[in-house]
N, C-alpha and C positions, 0 to 999 in steps of 0.2 A: 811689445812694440805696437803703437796704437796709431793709425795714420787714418785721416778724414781729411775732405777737402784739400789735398797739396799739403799737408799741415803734418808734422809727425809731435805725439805730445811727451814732452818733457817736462821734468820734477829740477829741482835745485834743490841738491840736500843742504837737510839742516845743521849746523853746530852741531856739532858730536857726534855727526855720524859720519862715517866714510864718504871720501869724496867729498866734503862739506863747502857750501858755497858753489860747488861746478855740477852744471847741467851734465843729468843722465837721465835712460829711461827708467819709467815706471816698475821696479819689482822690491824683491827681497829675499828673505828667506824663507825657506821650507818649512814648517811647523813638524812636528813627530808625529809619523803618521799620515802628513795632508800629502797629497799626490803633487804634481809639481802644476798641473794645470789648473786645479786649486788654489793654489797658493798665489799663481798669475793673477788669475781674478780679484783675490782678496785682496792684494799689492795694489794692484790698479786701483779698487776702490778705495781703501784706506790711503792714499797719497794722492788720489785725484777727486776722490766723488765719483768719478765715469765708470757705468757698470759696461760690462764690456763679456766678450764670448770667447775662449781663447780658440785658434786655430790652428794653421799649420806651423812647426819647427821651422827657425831660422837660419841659427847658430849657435854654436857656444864661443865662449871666452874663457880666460883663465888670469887672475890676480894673486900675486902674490905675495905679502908687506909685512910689516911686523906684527900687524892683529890676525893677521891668517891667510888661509888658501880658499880663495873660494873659486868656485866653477858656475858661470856665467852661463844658464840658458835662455835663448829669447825666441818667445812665439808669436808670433802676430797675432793680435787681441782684436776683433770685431766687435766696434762699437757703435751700437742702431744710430744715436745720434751723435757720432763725429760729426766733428767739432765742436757738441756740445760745451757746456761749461766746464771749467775743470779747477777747483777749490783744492789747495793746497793742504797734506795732514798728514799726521801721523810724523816720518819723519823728512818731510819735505815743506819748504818754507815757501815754496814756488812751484807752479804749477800755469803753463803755459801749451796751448797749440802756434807750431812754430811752424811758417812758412820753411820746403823743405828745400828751397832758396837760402835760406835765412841761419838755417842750422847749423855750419860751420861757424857762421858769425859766434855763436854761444861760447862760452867755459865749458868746454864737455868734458867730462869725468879720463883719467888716462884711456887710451886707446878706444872710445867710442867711435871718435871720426875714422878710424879704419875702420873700424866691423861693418860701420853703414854705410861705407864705398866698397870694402869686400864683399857685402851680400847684395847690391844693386840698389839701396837705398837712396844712396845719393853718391854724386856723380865729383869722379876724381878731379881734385884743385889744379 
């Protein structure tokens, strides 16, 4: 989770991948082997551009569907120039810094807008 200026940044997956179409944060999967704060960084970069620092533990989440179980951890990522620019890759078609105003407004992935009103992110509807 990457937040600059009021602004938290957000991905739009692409076709084909889970969540396709609706706003979520920045990550992925784990590689074999890569550590998980590793693989924060590399997620960040590949779907934004934005190099970033990973820092403190957030939360986790947990998904469950017909393609699998995954388990959702999110670190707060320090990024020297939030709100820098953030280019859309890998598997994200969009990539935006969202006023943190603004961010309900979105298609957020299921259960995003709870986790970031449970962890003080942003503030209950």
């Amino acid at each position: 989770m990457v937040q600059g200026d009021g602004r938290l940044l957000l991905v739009r997956r692409a076709a084909g991948h889970a969540g396709a179409g609706r706003w979520a944060l920045p990550g992925g999967r784990v590689e074999p082997g890569e550590r998980v704060g590793d693989a924060a960084r590399r997620e960040l970069y590949e779907e934004t551009g934005v190099r970033g620092t990973v820092g403190p533990f957030v939360g986790w989440s947990e998904r469950i569907d017909d393609t699998g179980h995954f388990v959702i951890l999110t670190f707060v990522v320090e990024a020297p120039d939030a709100p820098g620019p953030a280019v859309p890759g890998d598997d994200a078609d969009a990539a935006a810094w969202v006023p943190l105003a603004e961010v309900a407004g979105h298609d957020l992935v299921e259960g995003l807008p709870a986790f970031l009103v449970d962890h003080g992110i942003l503030r209950p509807a």
